[in-house]
One Martini backbone bead per residue (centre of mass of N, CA, C, O) as a GRO file, in nm:
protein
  371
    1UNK     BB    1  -0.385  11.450   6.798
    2UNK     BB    2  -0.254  11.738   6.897
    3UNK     BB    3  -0.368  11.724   7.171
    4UNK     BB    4  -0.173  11.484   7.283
    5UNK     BB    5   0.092  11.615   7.245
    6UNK     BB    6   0.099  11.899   7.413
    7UNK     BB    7   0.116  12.107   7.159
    8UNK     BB    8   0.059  12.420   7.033
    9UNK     BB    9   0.250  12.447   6.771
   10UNK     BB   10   0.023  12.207   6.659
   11UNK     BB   11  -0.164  12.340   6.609
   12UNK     BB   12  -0.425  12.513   6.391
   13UNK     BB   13  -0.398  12.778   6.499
   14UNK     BB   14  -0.122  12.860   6.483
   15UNK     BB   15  -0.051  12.775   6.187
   16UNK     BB   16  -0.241  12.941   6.038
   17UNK     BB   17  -0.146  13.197   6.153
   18UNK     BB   18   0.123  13.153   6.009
   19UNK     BB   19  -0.068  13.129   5.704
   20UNK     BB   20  -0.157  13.409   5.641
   21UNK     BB   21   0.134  13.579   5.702
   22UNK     BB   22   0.416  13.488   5.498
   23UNK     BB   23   0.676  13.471   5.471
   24UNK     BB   24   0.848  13.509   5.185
   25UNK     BB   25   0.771  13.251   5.010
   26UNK     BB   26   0.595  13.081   5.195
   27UNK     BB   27   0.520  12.742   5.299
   28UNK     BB   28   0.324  12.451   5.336
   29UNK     BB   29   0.316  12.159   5.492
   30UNK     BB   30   0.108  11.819   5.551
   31UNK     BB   31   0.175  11.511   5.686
   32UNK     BB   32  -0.003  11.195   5.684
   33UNK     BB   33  -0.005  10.863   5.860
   34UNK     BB   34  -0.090  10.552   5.811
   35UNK     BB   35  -0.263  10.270   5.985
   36UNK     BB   36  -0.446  10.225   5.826
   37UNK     BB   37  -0.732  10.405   5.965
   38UNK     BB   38  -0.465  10.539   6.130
   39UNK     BB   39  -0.322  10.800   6.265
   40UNK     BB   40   0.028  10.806   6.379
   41UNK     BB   41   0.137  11.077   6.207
   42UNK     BB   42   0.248  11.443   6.222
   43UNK     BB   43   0.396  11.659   5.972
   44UNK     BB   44   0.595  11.915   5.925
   45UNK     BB   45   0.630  12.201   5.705
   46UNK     BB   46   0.891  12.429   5.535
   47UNK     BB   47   0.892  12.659   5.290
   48UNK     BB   48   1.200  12.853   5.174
   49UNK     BB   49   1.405  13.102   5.115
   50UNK     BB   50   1.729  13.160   5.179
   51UNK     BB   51   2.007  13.330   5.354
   52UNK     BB   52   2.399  13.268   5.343
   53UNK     BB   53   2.573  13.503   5.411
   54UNK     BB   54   2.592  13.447   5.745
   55UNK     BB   55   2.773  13.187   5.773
   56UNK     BB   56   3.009  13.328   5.912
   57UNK     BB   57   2.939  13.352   6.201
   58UNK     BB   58   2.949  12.988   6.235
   59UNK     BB   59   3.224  12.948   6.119
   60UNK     BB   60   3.566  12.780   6.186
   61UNK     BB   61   3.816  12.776   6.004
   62UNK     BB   62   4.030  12.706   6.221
   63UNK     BB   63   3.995  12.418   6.201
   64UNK     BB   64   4.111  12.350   5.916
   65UNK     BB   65   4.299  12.596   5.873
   66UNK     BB   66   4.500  12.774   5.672
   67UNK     BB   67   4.575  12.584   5.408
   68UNK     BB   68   4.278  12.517   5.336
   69UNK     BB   69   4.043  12.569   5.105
   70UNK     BB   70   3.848  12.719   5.281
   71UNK     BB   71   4.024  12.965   5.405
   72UNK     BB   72   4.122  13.092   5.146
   73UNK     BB   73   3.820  13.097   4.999
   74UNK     BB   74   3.636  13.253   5.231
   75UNK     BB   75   3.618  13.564   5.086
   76UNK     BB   76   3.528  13.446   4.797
   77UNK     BB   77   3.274  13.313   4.893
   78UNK     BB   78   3.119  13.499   5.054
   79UNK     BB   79   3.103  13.674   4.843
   80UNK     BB   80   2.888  13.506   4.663
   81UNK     BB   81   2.678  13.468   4.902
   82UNK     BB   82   2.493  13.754   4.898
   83UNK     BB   83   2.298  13.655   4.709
   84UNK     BB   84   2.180  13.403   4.789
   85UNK     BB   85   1.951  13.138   4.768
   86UNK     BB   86   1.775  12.902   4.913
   87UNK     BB   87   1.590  12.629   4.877
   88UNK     BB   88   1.398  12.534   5.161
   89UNK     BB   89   1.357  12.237   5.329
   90UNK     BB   90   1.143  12.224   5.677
   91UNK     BB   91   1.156  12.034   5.971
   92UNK     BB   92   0.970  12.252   6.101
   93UNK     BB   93   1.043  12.569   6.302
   94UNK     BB   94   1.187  12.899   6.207
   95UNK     BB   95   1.011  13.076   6.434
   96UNK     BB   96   1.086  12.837   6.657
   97UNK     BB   97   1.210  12.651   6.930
   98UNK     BB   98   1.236  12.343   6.868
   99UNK     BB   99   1.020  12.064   6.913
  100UNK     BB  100   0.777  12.120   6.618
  101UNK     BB  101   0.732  11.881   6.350
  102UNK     BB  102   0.609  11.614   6.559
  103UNK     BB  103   0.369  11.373   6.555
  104UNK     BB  104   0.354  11.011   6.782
  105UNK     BB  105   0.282  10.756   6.822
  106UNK     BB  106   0.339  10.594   7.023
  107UNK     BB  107   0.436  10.261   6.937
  108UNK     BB  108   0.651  10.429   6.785
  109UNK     BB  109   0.969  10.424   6.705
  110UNK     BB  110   1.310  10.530   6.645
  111UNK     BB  111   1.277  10.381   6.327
  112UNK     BB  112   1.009  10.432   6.223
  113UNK     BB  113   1.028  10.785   6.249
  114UNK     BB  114   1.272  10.794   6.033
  115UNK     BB  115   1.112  10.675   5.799
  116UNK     BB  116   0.915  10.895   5.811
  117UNK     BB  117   1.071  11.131   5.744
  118UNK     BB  118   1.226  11.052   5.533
  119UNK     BB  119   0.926  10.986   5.345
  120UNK     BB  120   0.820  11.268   5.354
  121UNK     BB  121   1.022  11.438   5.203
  122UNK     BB  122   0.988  11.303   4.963
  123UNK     BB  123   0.732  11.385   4.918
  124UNK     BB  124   0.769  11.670   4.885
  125UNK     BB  125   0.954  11.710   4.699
  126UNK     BB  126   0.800  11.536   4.454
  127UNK     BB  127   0.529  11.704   4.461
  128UNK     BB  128   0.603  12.020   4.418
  129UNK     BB  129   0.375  12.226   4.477
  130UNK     BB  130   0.510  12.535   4.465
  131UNK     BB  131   0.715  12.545   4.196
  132UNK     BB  132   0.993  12.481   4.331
  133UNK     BB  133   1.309  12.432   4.349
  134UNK     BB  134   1.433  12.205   4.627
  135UNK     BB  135   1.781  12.214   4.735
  136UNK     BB  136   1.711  12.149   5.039
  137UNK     BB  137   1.777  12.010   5.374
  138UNK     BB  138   1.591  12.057   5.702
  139UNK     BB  139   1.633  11.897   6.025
  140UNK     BB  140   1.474  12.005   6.323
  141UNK     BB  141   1.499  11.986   6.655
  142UNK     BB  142   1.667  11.660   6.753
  143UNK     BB  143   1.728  11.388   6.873
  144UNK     BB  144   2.020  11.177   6.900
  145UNK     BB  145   1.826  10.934   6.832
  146UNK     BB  146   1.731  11.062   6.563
  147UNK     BB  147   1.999  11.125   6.436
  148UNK     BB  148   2.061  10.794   6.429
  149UNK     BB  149   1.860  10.711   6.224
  150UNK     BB  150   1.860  10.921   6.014
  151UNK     BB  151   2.170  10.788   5.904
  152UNK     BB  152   2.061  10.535   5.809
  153UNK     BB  153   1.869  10.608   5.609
  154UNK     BB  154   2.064  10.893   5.552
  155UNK     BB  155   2.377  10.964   5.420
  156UNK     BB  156   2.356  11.298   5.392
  157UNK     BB  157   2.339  11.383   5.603
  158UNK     BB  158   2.400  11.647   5.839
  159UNK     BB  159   2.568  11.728   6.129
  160UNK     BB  160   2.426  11.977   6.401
  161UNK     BB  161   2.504  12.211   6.634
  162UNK     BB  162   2.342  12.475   6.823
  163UNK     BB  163   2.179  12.634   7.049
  164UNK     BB  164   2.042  12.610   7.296
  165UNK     BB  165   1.754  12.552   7.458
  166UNK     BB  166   1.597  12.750   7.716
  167UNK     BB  167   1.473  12.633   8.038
  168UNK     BB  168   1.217  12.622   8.279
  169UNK     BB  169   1.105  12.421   8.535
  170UNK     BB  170   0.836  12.400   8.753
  171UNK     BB  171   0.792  12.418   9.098
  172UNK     BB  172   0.517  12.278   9.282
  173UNK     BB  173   0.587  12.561   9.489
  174UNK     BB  174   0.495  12.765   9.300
  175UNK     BB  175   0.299  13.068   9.250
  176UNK     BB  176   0.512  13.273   9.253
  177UNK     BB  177   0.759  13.482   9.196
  178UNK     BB  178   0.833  13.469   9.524
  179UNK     BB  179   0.920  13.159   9.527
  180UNK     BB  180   1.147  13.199   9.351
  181UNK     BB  181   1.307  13.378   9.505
  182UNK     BB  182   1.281  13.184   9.738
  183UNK     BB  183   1.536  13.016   9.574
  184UNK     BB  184   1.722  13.190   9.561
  185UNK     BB  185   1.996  13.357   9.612
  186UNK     BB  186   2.098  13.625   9.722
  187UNK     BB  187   2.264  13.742   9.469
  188UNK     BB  188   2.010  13.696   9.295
  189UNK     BB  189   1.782  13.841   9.460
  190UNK     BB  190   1.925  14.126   9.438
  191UNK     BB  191   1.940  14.155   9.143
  192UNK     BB  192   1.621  14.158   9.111
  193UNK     BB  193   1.564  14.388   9.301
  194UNK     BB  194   1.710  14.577   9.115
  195UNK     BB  195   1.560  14.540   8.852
  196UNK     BB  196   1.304  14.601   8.934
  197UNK     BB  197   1.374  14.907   9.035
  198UNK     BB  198   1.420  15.028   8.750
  199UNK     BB  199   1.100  14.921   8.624
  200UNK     BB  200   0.913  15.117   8.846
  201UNK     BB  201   0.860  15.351   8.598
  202UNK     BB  202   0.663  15.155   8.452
  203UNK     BB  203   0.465  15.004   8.216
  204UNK     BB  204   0.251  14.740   8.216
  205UNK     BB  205   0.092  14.616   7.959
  206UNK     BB  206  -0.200  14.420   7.810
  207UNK     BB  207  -0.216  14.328   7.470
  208UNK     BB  208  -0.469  14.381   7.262
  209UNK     BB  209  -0.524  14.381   6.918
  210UNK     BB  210  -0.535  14.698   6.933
  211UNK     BB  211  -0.275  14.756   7.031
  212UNK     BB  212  -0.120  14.623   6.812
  213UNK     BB  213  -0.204  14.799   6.576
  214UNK     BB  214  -0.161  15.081   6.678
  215UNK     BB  215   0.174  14.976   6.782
  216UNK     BB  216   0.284  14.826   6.530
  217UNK     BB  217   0.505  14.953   6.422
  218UNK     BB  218   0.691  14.982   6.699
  219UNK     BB  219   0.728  14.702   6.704
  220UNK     BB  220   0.870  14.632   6.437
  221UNK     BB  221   1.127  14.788   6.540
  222UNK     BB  222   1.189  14.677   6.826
  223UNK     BB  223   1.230  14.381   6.662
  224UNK     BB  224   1.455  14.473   6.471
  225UNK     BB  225   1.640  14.530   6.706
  226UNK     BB  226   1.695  14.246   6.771
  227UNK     BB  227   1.756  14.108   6.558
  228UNK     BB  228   2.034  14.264   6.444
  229UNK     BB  229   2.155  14.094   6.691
  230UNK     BB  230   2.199  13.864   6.583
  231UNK     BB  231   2.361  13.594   6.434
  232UNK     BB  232   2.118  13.438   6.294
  233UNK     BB  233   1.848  13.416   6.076
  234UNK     BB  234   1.690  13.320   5.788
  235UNK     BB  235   1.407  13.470   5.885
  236UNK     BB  236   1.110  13.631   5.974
  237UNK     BB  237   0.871  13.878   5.967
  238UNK     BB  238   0.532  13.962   5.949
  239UNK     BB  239   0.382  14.243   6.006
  240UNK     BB  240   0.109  14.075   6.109
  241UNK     BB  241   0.190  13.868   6.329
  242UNK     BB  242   0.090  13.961   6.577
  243UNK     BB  243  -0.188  13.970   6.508
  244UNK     BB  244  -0.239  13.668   6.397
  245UNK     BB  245  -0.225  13.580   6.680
  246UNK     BB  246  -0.438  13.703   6.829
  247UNK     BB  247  -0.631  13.616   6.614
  248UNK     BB  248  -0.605  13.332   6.679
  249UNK     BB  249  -0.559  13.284   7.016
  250UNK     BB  250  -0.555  13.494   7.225
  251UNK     BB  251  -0.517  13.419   7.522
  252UNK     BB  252  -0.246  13.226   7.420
  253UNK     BB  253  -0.177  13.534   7.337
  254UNK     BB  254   0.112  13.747   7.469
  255UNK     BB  255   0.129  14.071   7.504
  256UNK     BB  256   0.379  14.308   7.658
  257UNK     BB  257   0.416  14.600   7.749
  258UNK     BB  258   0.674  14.861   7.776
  259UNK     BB  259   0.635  15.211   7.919
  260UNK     BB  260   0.690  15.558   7.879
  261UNK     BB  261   0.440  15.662   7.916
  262UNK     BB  262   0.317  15.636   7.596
  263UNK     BB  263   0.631  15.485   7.507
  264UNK     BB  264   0.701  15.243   7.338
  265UNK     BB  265   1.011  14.998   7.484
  266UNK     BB  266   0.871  14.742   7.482
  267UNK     BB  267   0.837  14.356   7.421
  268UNK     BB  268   0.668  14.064   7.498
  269UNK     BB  269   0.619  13.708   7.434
  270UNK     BB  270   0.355  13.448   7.405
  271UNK     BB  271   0.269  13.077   7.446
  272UNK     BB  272  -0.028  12.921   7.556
  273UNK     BB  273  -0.100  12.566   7.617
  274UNK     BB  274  -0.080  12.217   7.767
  275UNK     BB  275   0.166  12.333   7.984
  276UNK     BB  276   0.320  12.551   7.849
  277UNK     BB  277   0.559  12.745   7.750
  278UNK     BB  278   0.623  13.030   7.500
  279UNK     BB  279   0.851  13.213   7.359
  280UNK     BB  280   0.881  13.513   7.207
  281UNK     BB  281   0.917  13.755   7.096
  282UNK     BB  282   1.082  14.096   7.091
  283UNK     BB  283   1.139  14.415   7.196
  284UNK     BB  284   1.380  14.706   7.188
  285UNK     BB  285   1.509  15.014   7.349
  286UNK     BB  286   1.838  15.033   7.408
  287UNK     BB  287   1.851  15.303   7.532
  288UNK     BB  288   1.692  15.117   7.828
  289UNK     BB  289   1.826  14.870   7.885
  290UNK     BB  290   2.011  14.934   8.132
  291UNK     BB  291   1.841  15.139   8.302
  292UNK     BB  292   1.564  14.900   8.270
  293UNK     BB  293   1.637  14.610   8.287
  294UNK     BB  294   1.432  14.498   8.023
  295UNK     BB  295   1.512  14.192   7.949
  296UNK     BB  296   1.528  14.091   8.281
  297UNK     BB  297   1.188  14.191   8.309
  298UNK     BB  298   1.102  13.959   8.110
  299UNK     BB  299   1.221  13.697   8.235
  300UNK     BB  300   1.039  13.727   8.491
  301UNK     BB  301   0.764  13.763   8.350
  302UNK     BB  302   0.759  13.472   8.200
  303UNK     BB  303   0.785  13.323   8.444
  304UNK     BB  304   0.574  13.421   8.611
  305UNK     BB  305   0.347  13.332   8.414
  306UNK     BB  306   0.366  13.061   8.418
  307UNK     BB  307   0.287  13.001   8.705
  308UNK     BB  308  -0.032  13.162   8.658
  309UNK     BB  309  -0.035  12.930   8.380
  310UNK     BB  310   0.044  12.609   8.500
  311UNK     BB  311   0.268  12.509   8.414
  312UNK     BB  312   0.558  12.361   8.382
  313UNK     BB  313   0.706  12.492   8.151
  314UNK     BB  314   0.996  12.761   7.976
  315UNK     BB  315   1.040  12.875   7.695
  316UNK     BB  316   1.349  13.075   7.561
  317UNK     BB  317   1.491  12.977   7.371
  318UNK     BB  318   1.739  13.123   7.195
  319UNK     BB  319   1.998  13.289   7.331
  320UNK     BB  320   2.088  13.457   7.602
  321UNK     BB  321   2.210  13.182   7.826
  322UNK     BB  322   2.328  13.323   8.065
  323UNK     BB  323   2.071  13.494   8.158
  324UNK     BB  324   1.866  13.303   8.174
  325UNK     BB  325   2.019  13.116   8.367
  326UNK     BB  326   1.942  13.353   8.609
  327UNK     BB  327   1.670  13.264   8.641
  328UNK     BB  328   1.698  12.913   8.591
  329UNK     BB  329   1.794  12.816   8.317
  330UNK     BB  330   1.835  12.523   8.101
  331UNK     BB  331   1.971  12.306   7.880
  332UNK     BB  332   1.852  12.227   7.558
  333UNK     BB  333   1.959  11.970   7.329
  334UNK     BB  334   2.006  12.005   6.966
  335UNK     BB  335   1.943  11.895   6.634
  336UNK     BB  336   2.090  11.931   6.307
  337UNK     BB  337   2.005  11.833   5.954
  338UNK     BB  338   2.164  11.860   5.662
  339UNK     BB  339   2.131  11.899   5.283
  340UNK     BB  340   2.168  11.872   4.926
  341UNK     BB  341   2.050  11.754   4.660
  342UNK     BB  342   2.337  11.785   4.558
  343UNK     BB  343   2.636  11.577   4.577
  344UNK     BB  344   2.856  11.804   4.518
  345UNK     BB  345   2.769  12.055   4.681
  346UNK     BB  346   2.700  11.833   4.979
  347UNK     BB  347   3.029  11.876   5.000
  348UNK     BB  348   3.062  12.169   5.057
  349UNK     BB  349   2.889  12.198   5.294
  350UNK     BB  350   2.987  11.941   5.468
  351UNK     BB  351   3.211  12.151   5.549
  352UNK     BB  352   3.096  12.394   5.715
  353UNK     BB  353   2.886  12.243   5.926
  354UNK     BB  354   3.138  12.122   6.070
  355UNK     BB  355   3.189  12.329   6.117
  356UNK     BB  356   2.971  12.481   6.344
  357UNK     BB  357   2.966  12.718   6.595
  358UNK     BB  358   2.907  12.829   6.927
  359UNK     BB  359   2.885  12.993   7.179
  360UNK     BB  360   3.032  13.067   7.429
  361UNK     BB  361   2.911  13.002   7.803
  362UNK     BB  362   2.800  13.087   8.141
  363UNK     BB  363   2.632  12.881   8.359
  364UNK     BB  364   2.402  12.979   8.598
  365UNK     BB  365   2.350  12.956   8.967
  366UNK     BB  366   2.043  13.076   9.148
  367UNK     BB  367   2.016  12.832   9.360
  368UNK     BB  368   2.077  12.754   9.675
  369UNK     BB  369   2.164  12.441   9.559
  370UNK     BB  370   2.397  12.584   9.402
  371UNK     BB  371   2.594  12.734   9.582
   0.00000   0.00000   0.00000
C-alpha cells in the first residue's frame, strides 16, 4: 500500500527508524481504515509534549491592535509560556516538511478522507495509548481542498498557513548539473560558479554508517548550530537519529560531509526514493559559511544529487526560501490546523493562531526564461 504512494517517508523502514529513537517523549500512532477487507487508507501520527515558549515569534500582535487583550498581556502570557509544555496529537512528520501524514486509495474523495481524518484522530485520542493526557490536535501540511473538508467535519480546528515548502521540479532534459547551469541566467551561472570555486578546497565526502559514527558528536553540534538559528521548532532529534537513518535506509539515506583537512566543518542529508528526493537536515560551522559559500554549495549539491538519483523533483523543506529560490526552487504552499481539546482554551489558543504570521521574502527568478 505504501509502494502506490510514492512517498518514502511513509515506508516502514524509514518510520522504523524514526521510532528506534524517538525524541523524548515521542510516540507513533498508525490506523488502517479498511473497506470490507481491503485497507484504503494508512494514517500517521506522532504523540509529543512540545514548548510553546517560542510562538512569540510567529505571532504579529501588531495585527490585533495595541489596546487589544492579546497586546497589553503579551509580556505576562509570554511569561508564563516558558515553561508550558503540551501533549501534543500530530497528523503528519514534525521532523519533514510536506504531505506524508497519509496515503488514500484513489477512490477516497476529499469528503471521504476529510471524515477518516477526522475519526482516526478521534480514535487515537480515545484509545490512550501513551497514557498521557492528549491536550491538543494538530493536523499538518494539507492541501487547501482538506482544510475545506476538515472544517465542515470539525469547526473547532483553527486553519493556519506558516513557510511553505521549497521544491525544485527536475527538467527531463538535465543529466547533470551542468544542464541545470545551461538553464540559468548568466547572472545566476556567475553566481554558482563563484560559489563552486570557493568551497573548491574542500573535500566533500560520502558519510557511510562508520563515517557518521565517528564524527557524530561533531554533526550533532553542527546541527545544533543550524537549529538555534530557527525562528521556531516544536521537537529537535535524537543523537542517534542520523545512525539510525542510515542504518535503516542505506542507500536510500546520504549524508554528505564538507572537511577542511580532517576538520568536519558541514553536512548536508536526504532521502531518496519512489522517485523524489527529500532534504533532510544540514549542520554548518558558520566561522566558514560565508567564505566558502557552504549552505549554497550544499544546495546545489542536493540538485545536482536528486538528478544523479533519477528523481522528478526535490523537497528542499522550509526556511532559507530566498536562496533556495536561486538555485530554482517554487514555493508549495501547505496548511496546518490546530485545536486545544478544552474548548475554553482553544477559544484564546485561536486568538494566536490567527496572528501566525510568515516572514516575507523575495522570490528569486534563475532560469533564463524568467530573466
Amino acid at each position: 500500500m505504501v509502494q502506490k504512494s510514492g512517498n518514502m517517508l511513509l515506508s516502514a523502514p524509514y518510520l522504523a527508524a524514526l521510532e528506534q529513537h524517538p525524541y523524548q517523549g515521542m510516540c507513533f500512532h498508525y490506523v488502517i481504515a479498511y473497506r470490507d477487507t481491503e485497507p484504503v487508507a494508512l494514517l500517521y501520527f506522532q504523540e509529543t509534549d512540545v514548548h510553546i515558549a517560542n510562538v512569540d515569534r510567529n505571532v504579529d500582535t501588531e495585527k490585533v491592535g495595541d489596546r487589544s487583550i492579546l497586546s497589553r498581556a503579551k509580556g505576562l502570557v509570554m511569561k508564563g509560556l516558558e515553561s508550558v509544555r503540551l501533549r501534543l496529537l500530530v497528523h503528519g512528520n514534525l521532523l519533514q516538511s510536506g504531505d506524508h501524514a497519509a496515503f488514500f486509495h484513489a477512490s477516497l474523495g476529499s469528503e471521504a478522507r476529510a471524515r477518516l481524518v477526522n475519526r482516526a484522530c478521534n480514535f487515537v485520542i480515545e484509545a490512550d495509548r501513551s497514557g498521557k493526557k492528549i491536550r491538543g490536535l494538530l493536523v499538518k501540511d494539507i492541501t487547501p481542498d482538506m482544510q475545506d473538508e476538515l472544517q465542515k467535519v470539525d469547526a473547532e480546528l483553527t486553519p493556519f498557513e506558516v513557510q511553505p515548502n521549497m521544491e525544485v521540479q527536475i527538467r527531463p532534459h538535465w543529466q547533470s548539473f551542468d544542464d541545470v547551469l545551461n538553464d540559468y541566467s548568466s547572472k545566476y551561472r556567475v553566481r554558482a560558479n563563484a560559489a563552486t570555486k570557493k568551497a573548491a578546497h574542500l573535500e566533500v565526502r560520502m558519510m557511510d554508517e562508520a563515517d557518521i559514527l565517528r564524527h557524530n558528536d561533531r554533526i550533532m553540534q553542527l546541527f545544533k548550530n543550524v537549529e538555534s538559528q530557527s525562528d521556531f521548532h516544536m521537537v529537535s532529534i535524537h543523537p542517534s537519529y542520523f545512525l539510525d537513518m542510515k542504518a535503516a535506509l542505506d542507500s536510500h539515506f546520504v549524508m554528505r560531509g564538507y572537511f577542511l583537512g580532517d576538520e568536519l566543518i558541514g553536512f548536508c542529508s536526504y532521502v531518496s526514493g519512489m522517485g523524489h528526493n527529500y532534504a533532510g537536515f544540514v549542520g554548518i560551522d558558520y566561522a566558514y559559511n560565508r567564505d566558502c559559500c557552504l549552505y549554497q554549495n550544499m544546495l546545489y549539491r542536493l540538485l545536482g544529487d536528486a538528478i544523479k538519483d533519477g528523481a522528478t523533483s526535490v523537497d528542499l523543506a522550509r526556511t532559507a526560501m530566498e536562496i533556495k529560490s536561486t538555485i530554482g526552487a517554487e514555493p508549495v504552499g501547505y496548511r496546518l490546523m490546530v485545536k486545544h481539546l478544552n474548548g475554553v482554551t482553544n477559544s484564546v489558543v485561536r486568538q494566536f493562531i490567527r496572528n501566525i504570521r510568515s516572514k516575507e521574502w523575495e522570490q528569486r527568478r534563475p532560469f533564463k526564461e524568467q530573466a
